[in-house]
N, C-alpha and C positions, 0 to 999 in steps of 0.2 A: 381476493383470489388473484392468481399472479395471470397478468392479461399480458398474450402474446402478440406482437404488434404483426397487422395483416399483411403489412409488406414482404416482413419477413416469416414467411412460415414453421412451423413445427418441424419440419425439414433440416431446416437453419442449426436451431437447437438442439436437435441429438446429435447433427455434425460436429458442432462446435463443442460439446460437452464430450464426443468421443476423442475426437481429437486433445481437449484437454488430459484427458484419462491417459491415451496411449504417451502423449509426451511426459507424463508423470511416470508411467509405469517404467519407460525410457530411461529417466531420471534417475527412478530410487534402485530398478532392477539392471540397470546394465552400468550407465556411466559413473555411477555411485553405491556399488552396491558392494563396495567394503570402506571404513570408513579412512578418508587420506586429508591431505592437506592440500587443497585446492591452488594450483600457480596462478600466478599474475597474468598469465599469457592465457591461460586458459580459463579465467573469468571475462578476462576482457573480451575475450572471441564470443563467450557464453552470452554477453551483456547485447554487443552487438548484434548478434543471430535473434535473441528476442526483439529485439527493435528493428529489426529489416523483418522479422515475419509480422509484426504487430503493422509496419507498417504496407506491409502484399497484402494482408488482410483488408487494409481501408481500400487499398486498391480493388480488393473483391468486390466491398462494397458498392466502390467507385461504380464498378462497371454493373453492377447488377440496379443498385437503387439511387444513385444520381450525386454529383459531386456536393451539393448540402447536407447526404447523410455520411458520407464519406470524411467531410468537414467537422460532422461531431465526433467522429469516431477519433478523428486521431487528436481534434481537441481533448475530448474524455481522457484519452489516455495519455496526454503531456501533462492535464491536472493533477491524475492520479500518479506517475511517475515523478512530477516535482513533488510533490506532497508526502512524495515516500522517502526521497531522500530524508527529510526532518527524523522520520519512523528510522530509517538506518541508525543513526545519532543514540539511541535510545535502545535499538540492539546491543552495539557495541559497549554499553554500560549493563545491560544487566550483564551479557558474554563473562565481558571482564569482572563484575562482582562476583558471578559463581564461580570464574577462575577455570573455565572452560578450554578444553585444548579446541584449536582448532579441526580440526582432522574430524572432531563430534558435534561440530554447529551445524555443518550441514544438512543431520537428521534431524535437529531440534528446527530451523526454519523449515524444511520439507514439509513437516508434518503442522509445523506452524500454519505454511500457506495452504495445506489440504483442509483446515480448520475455519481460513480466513475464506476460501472461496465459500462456502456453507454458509458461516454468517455473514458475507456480503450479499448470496442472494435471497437471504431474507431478508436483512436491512432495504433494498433495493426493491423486491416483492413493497413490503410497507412502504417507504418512503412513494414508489410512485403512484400506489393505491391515495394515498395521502394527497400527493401535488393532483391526481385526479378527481377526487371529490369533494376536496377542500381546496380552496386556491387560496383563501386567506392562509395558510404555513409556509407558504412563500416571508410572510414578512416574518415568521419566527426564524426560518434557514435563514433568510437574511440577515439579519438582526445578530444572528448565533455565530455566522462565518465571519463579521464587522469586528463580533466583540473577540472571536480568536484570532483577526487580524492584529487587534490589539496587541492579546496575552503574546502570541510570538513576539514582535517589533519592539514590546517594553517589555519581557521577563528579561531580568536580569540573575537568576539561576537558572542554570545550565546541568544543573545535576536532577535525577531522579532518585526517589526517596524510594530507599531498599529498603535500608536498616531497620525499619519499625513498619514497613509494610503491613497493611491490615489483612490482604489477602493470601499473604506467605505467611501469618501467624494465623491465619483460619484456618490453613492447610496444614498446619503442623500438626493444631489443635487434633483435626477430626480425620486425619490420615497418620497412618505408618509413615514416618520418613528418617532419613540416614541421611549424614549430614556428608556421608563416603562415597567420590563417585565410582560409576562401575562404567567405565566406557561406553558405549553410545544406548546403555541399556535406560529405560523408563521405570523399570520396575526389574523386584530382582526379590529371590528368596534369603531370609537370613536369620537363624535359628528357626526351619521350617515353618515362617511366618512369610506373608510376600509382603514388603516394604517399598512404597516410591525412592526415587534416586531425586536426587538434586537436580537435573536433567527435566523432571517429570515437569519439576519447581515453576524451572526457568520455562518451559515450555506452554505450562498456563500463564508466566508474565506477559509470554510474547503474543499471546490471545490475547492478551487485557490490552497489550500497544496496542495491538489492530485494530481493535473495536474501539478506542478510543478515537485513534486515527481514521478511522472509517465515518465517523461521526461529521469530521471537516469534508473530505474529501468525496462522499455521498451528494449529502446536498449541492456541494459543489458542481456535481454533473448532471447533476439535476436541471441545474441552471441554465444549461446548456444543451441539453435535448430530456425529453422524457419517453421515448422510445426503449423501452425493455432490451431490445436486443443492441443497442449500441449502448445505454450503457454497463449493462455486463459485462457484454466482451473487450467492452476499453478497461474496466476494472481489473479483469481477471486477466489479460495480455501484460498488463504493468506489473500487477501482482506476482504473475509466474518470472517475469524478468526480477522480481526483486533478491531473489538469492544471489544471484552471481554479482547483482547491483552493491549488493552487501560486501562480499567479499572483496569488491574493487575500491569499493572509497572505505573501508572501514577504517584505514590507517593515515587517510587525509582528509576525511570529513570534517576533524576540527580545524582544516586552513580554512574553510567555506564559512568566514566569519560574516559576512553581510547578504549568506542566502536567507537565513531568517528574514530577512525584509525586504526579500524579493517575495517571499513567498507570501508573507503580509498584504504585500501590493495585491496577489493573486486572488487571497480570499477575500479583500476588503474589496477589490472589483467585484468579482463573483456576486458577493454579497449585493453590494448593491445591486448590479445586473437582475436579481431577484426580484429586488421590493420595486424597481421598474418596471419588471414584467408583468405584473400584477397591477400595475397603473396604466397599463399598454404601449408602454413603452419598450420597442424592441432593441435589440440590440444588435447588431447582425454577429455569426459566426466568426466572421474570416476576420472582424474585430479582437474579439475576446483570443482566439487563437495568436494575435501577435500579441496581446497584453500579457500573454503568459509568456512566449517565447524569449519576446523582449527582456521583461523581469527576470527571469533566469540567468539569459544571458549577463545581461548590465550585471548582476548581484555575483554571478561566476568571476566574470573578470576582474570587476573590481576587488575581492577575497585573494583571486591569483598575483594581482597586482602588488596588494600589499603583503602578501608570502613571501613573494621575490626581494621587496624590499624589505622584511625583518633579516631573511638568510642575508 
């Protein structure tokens, strides 16, 4: 059962789930509620305003429960915000395999991230129910975040496998589907049959990224606090920032050639920090918060570095 930490009370919770509701309802009913092609200037403003409220938010924190919870909170969400960048990478390839206009991505991640908050807070329900009864799955997250420190730092393909995908031929299999899109529609009648769009497709892809990606980046915050209400709302603050995140680097996320191994450094610390914790060994906060910052940064500059020197 999903245990509500007593600092923060049930109060907290329906604040913070209304408040997500109403910036959604925001979202799909006012600022987006026919479908366009998002500017440059207006993702960037979008990208920033998540990350100055995600960060008033820690400030809430700050003032209500003490600068250590305020500490995980925006640690949480630098994890899960680095870790999304990679998830970007992997939108912009299915996008471009289904040959998606833009103007109609913005409902497929919309509805994408209405899908991901749901299965984040049940991943996050189990996961802490887990790190609370069992302390030995410490060394499994550990162990699991080590070995996907690896798979990033050594894969040497860069592509995802559409083409023979098992779960777009399962879906073909046991649904209606049209291979014709119909603009930002999910489902659509044709010879008075109702048929999925290609749309529908790409849209359970973009659940199968998440959930995968949620798999690294869970544990991960785990790592770092097991407090239910920080780390949801560091989840779910990164997550909702991730749309307009998308739109902004989709067309230069491939110069960002040596964040894969910033982002390595991040979960093979993590990682470890884990199978430590579980030995009592701690780690402090305001650590782990510059090992992520650090890594980013160093892994940014250097990628912009040698961009500047190919052009």
């Amino acid at each position: 059962m999903f245990k509500v930490d007593k600092m923060f009370s049930v109060y907290f919770w329906v604040g913070f789930v209304a408040f997500v509701l109403v910036m959604l309802a925001i979202d799909l009913g006012v600022l987006n509620k026919k479908p366009k092609e998002p500017k440059f200037k207006e993702v960037f403003f979008l990208t920033i305003f998540w990350m100055i409220l995600a960060f008033l938010f820690g400030g809430l924190i700050y003032a209500y429960a003490g600068s250590q919870k305020a500490m995980e909170f925006i640690t949480g969400y630098l994890v899960e915000l680095s870790l999304s960048i990679d998830n970007v990478f992997v939108f912009v390839l299915l996008f471009n395999y289904f040959k998606v206009e833009i103007k109609y991505q913005h409902r497929v991640l919309f509805w994408g991230i209405v899908g991901a908050i749901v299965m984040r807070f049940l991943m996050i329900t189990g996961g802490i129910y887990l790190v609370q009864h069992f302390q030995w799955i410490f060394y499994i997250f550990g162990a699991f975040l080590i070995f996907s420190a690896y798979k990033i730092a050594f894969s040497k393909s860069e592509e995802v496998e559409i083409e023979d995908n098992k779960l777009i031929n399962f879906l073909k299999r046991y649904l209606r589907v049209t291979n014709k899109h119909h603009g930002d529609k999910f489902v659509v009648i044709e010879k008075g049959k109702r048929v999925f769009t290609p749309l529908f497709i790409l849209l359970i892809l973009v659940e199968k990224s998440d959930l995968i990606f949620a798999m690294d980046s869970i544990p991960a915050i785990l790592a770092i606090t097991q407090d239910s209400f920080i780390v949801f709302t560091s989840n779910i603050f990164a997550i909702l920032g991730l749309r307009s995140l998308y739109f902004l680097l989709a067309k230069v996320v491939h110069k960002f050639v040596y964040l894969k191994y910033g982002l390595s450094v991040i979960l093979a610390y993590i990682g470890t920090k884990m199978i430590l914790l579980v030995q009592g060994v701690h780690i402090p906060t305001s650590l782990s918060l510059g090992v992520i910052i650090l890594s980013i940064l160093v892994s940014v500059l250097l990628s912009l570095n040698k961009a500047k020197k190919i052009q």
